[in-house]
C-alpha positions as CSV (number, residue, x, y, z in Angstrom):
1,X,-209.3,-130.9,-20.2
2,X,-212.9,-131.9,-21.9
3,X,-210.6,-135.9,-22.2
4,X,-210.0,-136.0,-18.7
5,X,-214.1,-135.2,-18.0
6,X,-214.6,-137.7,-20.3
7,X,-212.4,-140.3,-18.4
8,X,-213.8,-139.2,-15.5
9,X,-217.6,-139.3,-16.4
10,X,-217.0,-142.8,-17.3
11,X,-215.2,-143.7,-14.2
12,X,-218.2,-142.8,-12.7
13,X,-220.5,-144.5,-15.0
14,X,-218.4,-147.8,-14.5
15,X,-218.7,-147.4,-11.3
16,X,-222.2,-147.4,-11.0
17,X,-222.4,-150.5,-13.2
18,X,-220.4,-152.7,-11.0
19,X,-222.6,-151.2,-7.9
20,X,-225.4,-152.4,-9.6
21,X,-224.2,-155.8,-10.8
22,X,-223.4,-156.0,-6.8
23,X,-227.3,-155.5,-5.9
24,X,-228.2,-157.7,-8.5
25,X,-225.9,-160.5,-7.1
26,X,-227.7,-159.8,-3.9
27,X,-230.8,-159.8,-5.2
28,X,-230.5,-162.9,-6.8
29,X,-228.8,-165.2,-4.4
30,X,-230.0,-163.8,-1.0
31,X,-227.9,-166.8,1.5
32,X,-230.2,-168.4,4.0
33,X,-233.6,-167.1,2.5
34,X,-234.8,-170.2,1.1
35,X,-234.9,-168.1,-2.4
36,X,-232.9,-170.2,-5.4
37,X,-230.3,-168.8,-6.9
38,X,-231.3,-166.9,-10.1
39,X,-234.4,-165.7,-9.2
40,X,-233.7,-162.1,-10.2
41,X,-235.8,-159.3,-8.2
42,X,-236.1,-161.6,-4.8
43,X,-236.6,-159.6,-1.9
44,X,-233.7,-158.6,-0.3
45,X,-233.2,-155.3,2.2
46,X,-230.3,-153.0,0.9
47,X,-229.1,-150.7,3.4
48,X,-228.0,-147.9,2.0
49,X,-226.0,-145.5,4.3
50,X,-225.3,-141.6,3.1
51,X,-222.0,-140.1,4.5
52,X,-221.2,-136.6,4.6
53,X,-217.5,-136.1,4.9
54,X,-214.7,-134.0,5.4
55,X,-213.1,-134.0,1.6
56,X,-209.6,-133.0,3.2
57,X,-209.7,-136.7,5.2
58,X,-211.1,-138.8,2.3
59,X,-207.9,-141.1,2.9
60,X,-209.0,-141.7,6.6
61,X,-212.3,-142.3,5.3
62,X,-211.3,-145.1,3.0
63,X,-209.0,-146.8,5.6
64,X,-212.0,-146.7,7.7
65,X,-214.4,-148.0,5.0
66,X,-211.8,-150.5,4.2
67,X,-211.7,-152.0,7.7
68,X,-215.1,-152.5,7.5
69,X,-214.4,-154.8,4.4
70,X,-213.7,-158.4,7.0
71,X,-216.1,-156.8,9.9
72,X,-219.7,-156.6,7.9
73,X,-219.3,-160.2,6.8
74,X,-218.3,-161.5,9.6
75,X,-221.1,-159.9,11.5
76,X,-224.0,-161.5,9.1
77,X,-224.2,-158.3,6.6
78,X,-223.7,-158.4,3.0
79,X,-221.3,-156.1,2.0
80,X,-221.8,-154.9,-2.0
81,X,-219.6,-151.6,-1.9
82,X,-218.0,-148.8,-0.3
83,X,-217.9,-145.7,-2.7
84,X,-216.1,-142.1,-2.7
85,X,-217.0,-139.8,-4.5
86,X,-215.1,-139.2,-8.1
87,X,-216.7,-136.8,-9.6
88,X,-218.9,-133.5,-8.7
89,X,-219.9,-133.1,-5.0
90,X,-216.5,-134.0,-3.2
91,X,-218.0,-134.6,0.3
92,X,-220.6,-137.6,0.2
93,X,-219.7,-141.2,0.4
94,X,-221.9,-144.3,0.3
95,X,-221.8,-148.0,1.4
96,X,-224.1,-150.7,0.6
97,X,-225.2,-153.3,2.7
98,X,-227.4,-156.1,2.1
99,X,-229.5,-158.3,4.4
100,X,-232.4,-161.3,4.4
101,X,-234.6,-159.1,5.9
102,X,-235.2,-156.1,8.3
103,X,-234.7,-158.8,11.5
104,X,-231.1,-160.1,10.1
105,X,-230.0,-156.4,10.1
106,X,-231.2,-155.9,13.9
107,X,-229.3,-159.0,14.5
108,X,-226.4,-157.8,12.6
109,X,-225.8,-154.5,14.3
110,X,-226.1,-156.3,17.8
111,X,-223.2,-158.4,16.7
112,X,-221.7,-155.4,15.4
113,X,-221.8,-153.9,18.4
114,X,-220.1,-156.3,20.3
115,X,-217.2,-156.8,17.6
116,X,-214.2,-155.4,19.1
117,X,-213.0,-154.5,15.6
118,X,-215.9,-152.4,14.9
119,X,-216.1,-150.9,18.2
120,X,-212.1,-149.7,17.2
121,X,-213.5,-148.6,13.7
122,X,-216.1,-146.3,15.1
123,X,-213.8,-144.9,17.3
124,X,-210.9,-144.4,15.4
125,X,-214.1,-141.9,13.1
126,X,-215.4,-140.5,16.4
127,X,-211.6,-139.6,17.7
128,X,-210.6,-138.5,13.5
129,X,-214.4,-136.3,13.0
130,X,-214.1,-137.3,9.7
131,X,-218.1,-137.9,8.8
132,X,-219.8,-135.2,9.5
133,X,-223.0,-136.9,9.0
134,X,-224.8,-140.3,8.4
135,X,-228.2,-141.2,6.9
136,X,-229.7,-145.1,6.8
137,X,-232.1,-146.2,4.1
138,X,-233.4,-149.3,3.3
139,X,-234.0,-150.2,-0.5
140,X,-235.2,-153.2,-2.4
141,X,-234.3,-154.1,-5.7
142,X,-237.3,-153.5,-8.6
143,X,-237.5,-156.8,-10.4
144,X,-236.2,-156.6,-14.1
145,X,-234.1,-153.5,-13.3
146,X,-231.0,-155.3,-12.1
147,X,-228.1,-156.4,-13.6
148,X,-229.5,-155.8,-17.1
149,X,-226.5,-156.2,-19.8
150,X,-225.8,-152.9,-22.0
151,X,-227.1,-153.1,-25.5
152,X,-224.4,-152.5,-28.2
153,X,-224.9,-148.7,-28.6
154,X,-223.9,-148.6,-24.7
155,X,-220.7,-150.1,-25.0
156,X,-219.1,-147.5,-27.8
């Protein structure tokens, strides 16, 4: 048992290394910003969305976070990550979504809008009820935090 909390803990901990590796991609090569490539802690808008959701339809909530895997790009969002949860609380979900600025995500949800493979995806949630709830925040990556490489001890 205490092995397969082990496995799972770092699962989890893998996990949130290759979510931040995504932001610090983002961060550093934010497309049509004018920023160079590199340039690690450029200001870029992350927007993080919280789902509360129902843990007996996790499978409908991946098929739906998996749909939105050609629709954010194509709209003009970023898309770092959908993630379930592995681990502990079994009913909140989170996807990360990154844009120029606060403007290029107001663009990007009036495309989104009009996206008749997005309008399906919401209703195909709405019709299934299963997130229960949604919260939106917008995050910026602290400069010299990202996508720093494990030291040696890290890697046992």
């Amino acid at each position: 048992m205490s092995e397969d909390c082990d496995d799972a803990r770092r699962r989890v901990l893998q996990g949130g290394s290759l979510m931040l590796a995504g932001l610090a991609a983002q961060a550093r090569a934010a497309p049509g910003s004018g920023r160079a490539a590199g340039a690690v802690g450029a200001t870029q808008v992350v927007c993080l969305i919280r789902y509360q959701i129902d843990p007996y339809q996790r499978d409908a909530f991946r098929d739906y976070a998996q749909a939105w895997g050609e629709v954010i790009p194509r709209c003009g969002g970023a898309l770092i990550g959908y993630f379930l949860p592995l681990e502990g609380t079994n009913d909140v979900a989170w996807a990360l979504i990154g844009f120029d600025s606060l403007a290029s995500y107001e663009a990007y949800r009036r495309r989104l809008r009009s996206d008749p493979a997005a309008q399906d995806n919401f209703a195909r949630a709405r019709a299934k009820r299963f997130i229960l709830r949604e919260e939106r925040s917008f995050i910026e990556g602290v400069s010299g935090t990202l996508g720093r490489p494990r030291t040696s001890a890290e890697r046992r």
